[in-house]
TIMI-2910 file (N, C-alpha, C, CB; in pm, 1 decimal, decimal comma, always signed):
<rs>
+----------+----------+----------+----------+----------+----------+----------+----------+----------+----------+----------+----------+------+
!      n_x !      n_y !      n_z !     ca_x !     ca_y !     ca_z !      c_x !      c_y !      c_z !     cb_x !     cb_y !     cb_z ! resn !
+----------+----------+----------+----------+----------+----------+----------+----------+----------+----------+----------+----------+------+
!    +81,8 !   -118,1 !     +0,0 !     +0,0 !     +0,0 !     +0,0 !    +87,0 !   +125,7 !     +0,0 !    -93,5 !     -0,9 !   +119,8 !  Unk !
!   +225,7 !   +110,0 !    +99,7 !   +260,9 !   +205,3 !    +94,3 !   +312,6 !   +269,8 !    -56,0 !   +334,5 !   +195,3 !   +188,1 !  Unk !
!   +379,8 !   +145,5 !   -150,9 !   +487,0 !   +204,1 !   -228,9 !   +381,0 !   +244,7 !   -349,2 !   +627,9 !    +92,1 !   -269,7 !  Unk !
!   +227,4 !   +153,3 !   -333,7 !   +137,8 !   +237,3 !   -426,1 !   +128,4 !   +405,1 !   -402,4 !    -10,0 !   +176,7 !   -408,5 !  Unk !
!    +95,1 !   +439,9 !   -297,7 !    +99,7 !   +596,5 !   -235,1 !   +225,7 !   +623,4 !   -334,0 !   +134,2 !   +622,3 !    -31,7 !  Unk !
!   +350,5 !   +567,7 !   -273,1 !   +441,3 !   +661,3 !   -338,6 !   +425,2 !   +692,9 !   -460,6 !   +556,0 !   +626,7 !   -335,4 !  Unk !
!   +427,7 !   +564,8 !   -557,1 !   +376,5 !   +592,9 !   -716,7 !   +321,3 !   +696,5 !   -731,1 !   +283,2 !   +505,8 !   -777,8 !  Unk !
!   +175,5 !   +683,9 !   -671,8 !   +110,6 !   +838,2 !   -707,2 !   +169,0 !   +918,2 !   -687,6 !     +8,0 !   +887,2 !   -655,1 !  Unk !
!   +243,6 !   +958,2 !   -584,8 !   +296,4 !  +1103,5 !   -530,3 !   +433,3 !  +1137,6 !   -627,9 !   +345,9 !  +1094,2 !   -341,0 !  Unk !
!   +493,9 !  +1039,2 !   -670,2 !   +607,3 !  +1047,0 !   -795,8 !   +555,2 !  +1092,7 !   -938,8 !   +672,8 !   +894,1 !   -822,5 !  Unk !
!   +420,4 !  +1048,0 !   -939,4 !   +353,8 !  +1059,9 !  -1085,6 !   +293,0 !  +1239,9 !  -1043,0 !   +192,5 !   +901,2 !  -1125,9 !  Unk !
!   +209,8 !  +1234,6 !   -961,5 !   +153,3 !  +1389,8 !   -946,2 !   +272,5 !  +1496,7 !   -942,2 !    +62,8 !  +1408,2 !   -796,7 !  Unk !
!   +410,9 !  +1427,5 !   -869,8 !   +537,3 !  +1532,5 !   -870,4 !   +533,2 !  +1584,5 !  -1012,0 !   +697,8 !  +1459,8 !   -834,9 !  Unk !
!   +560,7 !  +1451,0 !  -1123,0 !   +629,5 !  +1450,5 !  -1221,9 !   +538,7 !  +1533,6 !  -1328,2 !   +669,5 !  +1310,4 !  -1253,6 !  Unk !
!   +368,8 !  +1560,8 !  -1275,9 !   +257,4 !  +1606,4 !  -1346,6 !   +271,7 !  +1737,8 !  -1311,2 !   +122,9 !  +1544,2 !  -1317,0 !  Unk !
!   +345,2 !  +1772,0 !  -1208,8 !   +325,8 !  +1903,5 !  -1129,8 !   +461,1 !  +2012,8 !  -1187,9 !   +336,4 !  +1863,3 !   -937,5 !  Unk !
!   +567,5 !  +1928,1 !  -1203,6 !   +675,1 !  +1957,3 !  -1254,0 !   +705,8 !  +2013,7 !  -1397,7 !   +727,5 !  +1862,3 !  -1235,0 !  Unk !
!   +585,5 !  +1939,1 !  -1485,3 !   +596,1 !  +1951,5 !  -1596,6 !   +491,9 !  +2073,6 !  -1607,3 !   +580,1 !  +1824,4 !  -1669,1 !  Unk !
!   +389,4 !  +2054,4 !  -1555,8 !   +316,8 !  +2210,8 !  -1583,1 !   +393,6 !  +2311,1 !  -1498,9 !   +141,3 !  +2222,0 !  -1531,8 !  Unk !
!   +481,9 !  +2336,4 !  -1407,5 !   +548,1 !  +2428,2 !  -1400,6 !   +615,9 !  +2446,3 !  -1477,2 !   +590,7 !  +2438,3 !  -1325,9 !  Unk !
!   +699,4 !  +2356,7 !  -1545,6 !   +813,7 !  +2375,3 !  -1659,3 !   +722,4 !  +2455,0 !  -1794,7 !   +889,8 !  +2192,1 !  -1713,7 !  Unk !
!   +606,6 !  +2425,1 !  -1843,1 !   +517,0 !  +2465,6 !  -1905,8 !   +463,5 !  +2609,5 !  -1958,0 !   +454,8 !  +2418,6 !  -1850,6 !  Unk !
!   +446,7 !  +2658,8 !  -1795,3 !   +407,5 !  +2758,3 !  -1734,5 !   +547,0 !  +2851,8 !  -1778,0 !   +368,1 !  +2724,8 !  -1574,2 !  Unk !
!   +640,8 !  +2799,9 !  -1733,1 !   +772,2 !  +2890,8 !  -1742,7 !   +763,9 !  +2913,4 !  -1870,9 !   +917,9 !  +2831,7 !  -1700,4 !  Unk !
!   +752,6 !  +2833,5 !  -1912,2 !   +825,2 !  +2887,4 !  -2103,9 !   +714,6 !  +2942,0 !  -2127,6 !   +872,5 !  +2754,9 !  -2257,8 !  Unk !
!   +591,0 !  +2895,5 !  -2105,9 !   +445,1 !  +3007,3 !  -2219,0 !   +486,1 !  +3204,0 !  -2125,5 !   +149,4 !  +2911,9 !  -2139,7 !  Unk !
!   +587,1 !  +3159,6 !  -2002,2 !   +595,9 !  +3313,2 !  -2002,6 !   +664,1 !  +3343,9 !  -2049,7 !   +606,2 !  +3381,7 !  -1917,9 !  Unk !
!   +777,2 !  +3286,0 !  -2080,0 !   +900,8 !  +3351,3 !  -2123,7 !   +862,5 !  +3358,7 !  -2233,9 !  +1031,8 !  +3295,3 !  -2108,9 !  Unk !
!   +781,6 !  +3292,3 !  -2361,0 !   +738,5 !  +3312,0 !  -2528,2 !   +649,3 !  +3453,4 !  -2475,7 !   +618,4 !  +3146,6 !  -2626,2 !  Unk !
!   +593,1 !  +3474,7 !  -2362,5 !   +487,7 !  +3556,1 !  -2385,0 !   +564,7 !  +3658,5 !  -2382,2 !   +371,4 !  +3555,3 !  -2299,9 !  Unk !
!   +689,5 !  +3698,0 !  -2275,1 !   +756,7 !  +3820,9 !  -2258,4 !   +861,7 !  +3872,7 !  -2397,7 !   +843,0 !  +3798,0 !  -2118,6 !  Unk !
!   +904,1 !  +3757,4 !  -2445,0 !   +957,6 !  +3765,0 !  -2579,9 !   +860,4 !  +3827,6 !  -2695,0 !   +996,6 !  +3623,3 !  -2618,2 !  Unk !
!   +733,3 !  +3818,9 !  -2678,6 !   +647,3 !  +3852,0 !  -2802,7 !   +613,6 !  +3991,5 !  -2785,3 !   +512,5 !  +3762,3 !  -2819,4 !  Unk !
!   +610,1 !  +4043,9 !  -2631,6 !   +557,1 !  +4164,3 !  -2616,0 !   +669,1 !  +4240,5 !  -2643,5 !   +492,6 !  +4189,8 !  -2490,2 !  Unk !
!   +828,5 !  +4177,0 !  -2640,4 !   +930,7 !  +4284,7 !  -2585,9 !   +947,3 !  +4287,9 !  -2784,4 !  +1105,5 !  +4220,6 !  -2439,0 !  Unk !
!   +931,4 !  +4232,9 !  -2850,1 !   +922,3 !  +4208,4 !  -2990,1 !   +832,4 !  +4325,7 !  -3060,5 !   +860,0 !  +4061,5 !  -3012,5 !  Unk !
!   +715,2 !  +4286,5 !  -2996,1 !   +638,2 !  +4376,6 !  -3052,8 !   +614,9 !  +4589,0 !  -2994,4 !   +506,1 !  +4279,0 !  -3033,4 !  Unk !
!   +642,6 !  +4576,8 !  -2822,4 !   +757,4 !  +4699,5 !  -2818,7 !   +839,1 !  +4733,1 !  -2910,9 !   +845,1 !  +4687,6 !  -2730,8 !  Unk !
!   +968,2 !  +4692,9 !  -2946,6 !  +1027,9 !  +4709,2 !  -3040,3 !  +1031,1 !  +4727,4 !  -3174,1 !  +1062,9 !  +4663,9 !  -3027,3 !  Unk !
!   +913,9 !  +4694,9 !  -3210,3 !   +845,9 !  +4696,0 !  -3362,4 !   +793,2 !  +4855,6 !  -3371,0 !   +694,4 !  +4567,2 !  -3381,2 !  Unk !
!   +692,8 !  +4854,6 !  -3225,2 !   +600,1 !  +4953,5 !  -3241,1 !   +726,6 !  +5112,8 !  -3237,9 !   +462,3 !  +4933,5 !  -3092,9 !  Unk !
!   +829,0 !  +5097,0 !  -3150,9 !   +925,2 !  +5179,1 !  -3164,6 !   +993,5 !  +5221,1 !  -3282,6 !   +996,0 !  +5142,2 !  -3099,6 !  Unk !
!  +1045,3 !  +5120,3 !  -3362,6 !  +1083,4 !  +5137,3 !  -3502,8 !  +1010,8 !  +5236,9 !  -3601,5 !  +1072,7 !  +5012,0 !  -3558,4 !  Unk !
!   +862,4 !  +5126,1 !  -3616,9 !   +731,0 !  +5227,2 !  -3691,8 !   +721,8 !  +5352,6 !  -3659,7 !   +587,7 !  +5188,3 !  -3661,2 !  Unk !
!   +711,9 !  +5400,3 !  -3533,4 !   +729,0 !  +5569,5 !  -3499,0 !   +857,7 !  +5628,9 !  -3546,7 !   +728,0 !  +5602,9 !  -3332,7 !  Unk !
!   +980,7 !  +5540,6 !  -3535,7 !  +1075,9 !  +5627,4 !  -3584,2 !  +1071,9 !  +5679,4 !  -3723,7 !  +1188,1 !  +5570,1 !  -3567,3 !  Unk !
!  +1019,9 !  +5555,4 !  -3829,4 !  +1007,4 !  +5545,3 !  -3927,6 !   +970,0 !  +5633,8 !  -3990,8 !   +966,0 !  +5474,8 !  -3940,5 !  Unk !
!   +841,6 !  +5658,8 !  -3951,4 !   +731,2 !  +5754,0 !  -3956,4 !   +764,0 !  +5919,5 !  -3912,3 !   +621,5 !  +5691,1 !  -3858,6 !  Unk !
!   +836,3 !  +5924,5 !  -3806,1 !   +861,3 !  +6023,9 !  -3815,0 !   +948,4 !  +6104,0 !  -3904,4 !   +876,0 !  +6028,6 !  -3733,1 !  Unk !
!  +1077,6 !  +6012,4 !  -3914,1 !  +1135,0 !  +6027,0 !  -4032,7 !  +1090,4 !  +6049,7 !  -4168,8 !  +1187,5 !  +5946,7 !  -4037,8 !  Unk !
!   +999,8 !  +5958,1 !  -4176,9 !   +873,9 !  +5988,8 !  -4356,1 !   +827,0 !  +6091,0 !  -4326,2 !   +715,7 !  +5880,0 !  -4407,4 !  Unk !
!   +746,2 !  +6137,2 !  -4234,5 !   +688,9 !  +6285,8 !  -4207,5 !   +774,7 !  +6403,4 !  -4249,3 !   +664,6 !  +6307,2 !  -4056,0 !  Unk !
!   +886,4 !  +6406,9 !  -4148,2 !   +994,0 !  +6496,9 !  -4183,1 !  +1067,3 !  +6526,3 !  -4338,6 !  +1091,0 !  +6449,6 !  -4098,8 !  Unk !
!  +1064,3 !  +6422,6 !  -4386,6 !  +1092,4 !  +6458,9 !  -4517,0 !  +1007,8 !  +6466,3 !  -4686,3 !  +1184,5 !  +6383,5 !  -4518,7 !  Unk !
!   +902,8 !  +6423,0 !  -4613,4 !   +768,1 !  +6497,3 !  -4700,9 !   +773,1 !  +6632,2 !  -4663,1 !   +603,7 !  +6439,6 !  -4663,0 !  Unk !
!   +804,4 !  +6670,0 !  -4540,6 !   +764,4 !  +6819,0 !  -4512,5 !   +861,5 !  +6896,4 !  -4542,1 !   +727,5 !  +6852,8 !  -4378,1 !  Unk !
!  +1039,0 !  +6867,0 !  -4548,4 !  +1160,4 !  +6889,7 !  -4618,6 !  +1122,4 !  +6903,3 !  -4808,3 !  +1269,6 !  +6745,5 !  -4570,5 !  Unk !
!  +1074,1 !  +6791,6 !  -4850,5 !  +1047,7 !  +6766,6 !  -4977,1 !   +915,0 !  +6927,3 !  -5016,3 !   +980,1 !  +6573,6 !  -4983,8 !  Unk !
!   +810,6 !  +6964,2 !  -4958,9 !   +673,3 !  +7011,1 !  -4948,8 !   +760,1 !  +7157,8 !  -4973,1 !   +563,6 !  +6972,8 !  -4788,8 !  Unk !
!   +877,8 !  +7182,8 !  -4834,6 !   +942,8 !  +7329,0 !  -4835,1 !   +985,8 !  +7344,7 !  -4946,2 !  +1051,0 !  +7361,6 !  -4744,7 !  Unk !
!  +1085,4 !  +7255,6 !  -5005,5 !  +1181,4 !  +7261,1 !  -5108,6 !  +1072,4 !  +7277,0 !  -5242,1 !  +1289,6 !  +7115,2 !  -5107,3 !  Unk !
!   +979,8 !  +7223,9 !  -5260,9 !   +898,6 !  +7215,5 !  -5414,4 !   +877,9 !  +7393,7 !  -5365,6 !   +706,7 !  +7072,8 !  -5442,6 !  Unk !
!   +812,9 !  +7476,3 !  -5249,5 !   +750,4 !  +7577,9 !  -5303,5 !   +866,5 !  +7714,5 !  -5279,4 !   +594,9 !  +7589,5 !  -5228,6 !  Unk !
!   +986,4 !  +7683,9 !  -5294,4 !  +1080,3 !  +7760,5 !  -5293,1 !  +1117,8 !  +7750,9 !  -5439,4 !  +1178,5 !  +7728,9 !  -5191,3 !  Unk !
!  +1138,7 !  +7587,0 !  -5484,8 !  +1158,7 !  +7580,1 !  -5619,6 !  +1058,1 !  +7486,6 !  -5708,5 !  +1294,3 !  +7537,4 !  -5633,1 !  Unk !
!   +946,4 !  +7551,6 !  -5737,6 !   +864,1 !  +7458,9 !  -5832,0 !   +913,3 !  +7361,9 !  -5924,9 !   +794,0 !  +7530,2 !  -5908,6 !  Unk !
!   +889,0 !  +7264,9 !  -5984,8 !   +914,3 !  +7186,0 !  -6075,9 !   +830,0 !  +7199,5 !  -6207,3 !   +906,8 !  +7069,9 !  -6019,9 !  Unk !
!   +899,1 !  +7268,0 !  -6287,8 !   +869,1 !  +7324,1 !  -6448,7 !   +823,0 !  +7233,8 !  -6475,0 !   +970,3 !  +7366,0 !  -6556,7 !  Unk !
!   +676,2 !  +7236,4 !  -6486,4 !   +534,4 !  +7146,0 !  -6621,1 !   +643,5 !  +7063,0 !  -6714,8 !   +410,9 !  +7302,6 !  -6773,0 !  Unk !
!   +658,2 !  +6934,7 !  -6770,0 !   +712,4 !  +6879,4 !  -6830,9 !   +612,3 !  +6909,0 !  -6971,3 !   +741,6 !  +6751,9 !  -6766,6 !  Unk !
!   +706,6 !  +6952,3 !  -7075,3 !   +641,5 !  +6943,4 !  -7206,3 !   +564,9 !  +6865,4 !  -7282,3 !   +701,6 !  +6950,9 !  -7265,1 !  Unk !
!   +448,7 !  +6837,6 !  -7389,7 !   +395,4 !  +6751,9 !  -7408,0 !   +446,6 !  +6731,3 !  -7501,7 !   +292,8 !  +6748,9 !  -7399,7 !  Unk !
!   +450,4 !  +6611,1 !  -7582,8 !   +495,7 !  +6566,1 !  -7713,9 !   +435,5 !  +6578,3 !  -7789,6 !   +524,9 !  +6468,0 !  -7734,9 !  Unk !
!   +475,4 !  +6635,4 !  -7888,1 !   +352,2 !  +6661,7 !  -8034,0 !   +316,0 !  +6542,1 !  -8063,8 !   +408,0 !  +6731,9 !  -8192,2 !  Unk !
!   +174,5 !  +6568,4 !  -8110,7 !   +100,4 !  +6362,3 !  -8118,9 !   +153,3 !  +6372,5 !  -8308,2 !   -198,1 !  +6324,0 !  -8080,2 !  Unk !
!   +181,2 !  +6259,1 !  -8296,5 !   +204,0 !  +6184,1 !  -8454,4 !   +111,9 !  +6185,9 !  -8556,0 !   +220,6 !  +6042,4 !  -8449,2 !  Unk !
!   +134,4 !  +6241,2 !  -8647,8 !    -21,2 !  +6262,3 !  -8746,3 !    +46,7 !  +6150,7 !  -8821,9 !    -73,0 !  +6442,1 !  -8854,2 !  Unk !
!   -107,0 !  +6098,3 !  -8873,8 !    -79,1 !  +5968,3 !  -8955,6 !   -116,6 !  +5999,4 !  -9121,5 !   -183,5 !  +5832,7 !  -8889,0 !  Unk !
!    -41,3 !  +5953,3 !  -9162,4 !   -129,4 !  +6005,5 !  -9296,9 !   -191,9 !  +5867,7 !  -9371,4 !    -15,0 !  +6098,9 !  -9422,7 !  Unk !
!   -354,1 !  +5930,8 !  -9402,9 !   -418,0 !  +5851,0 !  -9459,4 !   -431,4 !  +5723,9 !  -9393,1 !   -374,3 !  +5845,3 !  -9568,4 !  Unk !
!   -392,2 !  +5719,7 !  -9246,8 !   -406,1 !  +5579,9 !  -9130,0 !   -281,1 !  +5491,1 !  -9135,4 !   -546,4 !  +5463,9 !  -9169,7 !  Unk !
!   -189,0 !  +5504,4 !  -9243,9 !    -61,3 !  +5436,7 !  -9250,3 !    +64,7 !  +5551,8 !  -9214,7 !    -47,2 !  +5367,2 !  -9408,5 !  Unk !
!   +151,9 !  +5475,8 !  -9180,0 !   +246,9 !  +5517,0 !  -9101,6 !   +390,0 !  +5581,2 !  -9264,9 !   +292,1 !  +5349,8 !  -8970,1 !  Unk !
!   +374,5 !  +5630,4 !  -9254,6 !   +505,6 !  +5687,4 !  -9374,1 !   +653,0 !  +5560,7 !  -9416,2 !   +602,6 !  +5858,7 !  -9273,4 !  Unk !
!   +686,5 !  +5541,0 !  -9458,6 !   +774,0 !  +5407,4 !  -9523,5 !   +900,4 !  +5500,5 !  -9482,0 !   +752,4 !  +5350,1 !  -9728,8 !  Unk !
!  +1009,7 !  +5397,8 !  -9438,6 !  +1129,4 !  +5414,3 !  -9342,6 !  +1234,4 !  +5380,6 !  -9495,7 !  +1136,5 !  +5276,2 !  -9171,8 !  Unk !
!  +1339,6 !  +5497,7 !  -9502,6 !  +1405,7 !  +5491,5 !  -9602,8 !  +1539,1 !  +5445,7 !  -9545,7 !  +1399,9 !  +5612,6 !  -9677,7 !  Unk !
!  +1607,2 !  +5336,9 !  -9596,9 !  +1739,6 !  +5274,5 !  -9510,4 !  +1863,3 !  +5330,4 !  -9596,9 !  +1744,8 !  +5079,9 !  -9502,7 !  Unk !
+----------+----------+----------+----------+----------+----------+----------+----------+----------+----------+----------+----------+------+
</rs>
């Protein structure tokens, strides 16, 4: 009777052990994902601020110096719907 008791109490250790071991790591994945995603969310703001800043660098610079209308290309007249014969 007794060494049945023990069994159990070796098996519930070994049940008890393992969901602590369990427990440990789903925190440690959990503290890893948040300190991950901190770090992400830090980046994106830098990012961003940076893109901001130089749209608004880019925004100064166009109305100090506009960018001259690009010319249009004269359209191709066709004559009679065929294209003119290429002399080599």
């Amino acid at each position: 009777m007794a060494e049945i008791s023990r069994n159990i109490m070796e098996k519930a250790e070994a049940r008890f052990m393992e969901k602590k071991k369990k427990t440990a790591e789903r925190s440690q994945a959990m503290a890893e994902y948040v300190s991950e995603a901190r770090a992400r969310d830090i980046k994106t703001a830098r990012l961003r601020a940076l893109r901001l800043a130089k749209e608004e660098a880019d925004r100064a610079a166009e109305v100090l110096n506009p960018v001259a209308p690009k010319k249009k290309r004269a359209a191709i007249k066709k004559a009679g719907g065929r294209l003119p014969a290429v002399k080599s």
